[in-house]
N, C-alpha and C positions, 0 to 999 in steps of 0.2 A: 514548572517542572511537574511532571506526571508518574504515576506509576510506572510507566513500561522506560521512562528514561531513567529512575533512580534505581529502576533493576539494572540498566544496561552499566549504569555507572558502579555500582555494585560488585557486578559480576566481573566486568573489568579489574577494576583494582583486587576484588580477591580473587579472581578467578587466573588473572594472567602472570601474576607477581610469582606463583609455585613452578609456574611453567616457564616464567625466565632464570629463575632460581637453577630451577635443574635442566636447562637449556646451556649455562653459562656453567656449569660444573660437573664434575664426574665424566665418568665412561662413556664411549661415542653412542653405547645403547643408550643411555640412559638421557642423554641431547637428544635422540632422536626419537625419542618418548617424550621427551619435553616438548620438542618439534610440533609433534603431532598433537598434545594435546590441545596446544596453543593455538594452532589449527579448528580446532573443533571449540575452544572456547568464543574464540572471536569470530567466529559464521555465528555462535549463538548472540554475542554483542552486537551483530550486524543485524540480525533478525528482531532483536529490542528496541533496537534504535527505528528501525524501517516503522516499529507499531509506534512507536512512540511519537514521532515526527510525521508518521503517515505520507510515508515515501516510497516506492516503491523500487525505487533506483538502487537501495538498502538490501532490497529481497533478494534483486540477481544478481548482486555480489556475493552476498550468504551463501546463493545457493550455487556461484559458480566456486567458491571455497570449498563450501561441500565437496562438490562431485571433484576438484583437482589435487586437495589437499590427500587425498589416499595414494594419487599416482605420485605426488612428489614424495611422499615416506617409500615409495616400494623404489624409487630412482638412489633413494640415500640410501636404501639397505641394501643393494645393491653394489653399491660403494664401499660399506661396510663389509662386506660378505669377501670382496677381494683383498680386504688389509691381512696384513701378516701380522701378528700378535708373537 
């Protein structure tokens, strides 16, 4: 095990556990802030693991997360934006 896996492993556990946390509870904003940041944690888990294993199959997952993970939050606000409260 190497450095860039025990970051990914790392970042994972404490990085995703807040993000399901407030994924699974509260206000639909507040899931959909969790959404998202869980979004942008795990492209950077994906991006550790690709240096760590030196894969490159790793990176254009990451970075097609990247580029898709902002249109699926503007698709749920969207959704959000017609609920009635």
């Amino acid at each position: 095990m190497n450095v860039w896996l025990l970051a990914a492993a790392l970042l994972a556990a404490g990085g995703l556990a807040p993000c399901l946390l407030l994924g699974l509870r509260g206000a639909a904003q507040q899931r959909l802030a969790g959404l998202n940041l869980a979004a942008t944690v795990t492209a950077a888990v994906l991006l550790l693991l690709a240096r760590g294993f030196s894969r490159s199959s790793y990176t254009d997952l990451a970075l097609d997360l990247a580029v898709l993970a902002p249109a699926g939050t503007l698709v749920f606000t969207r959704f959000l934006a017609g609920e009635e409260h």
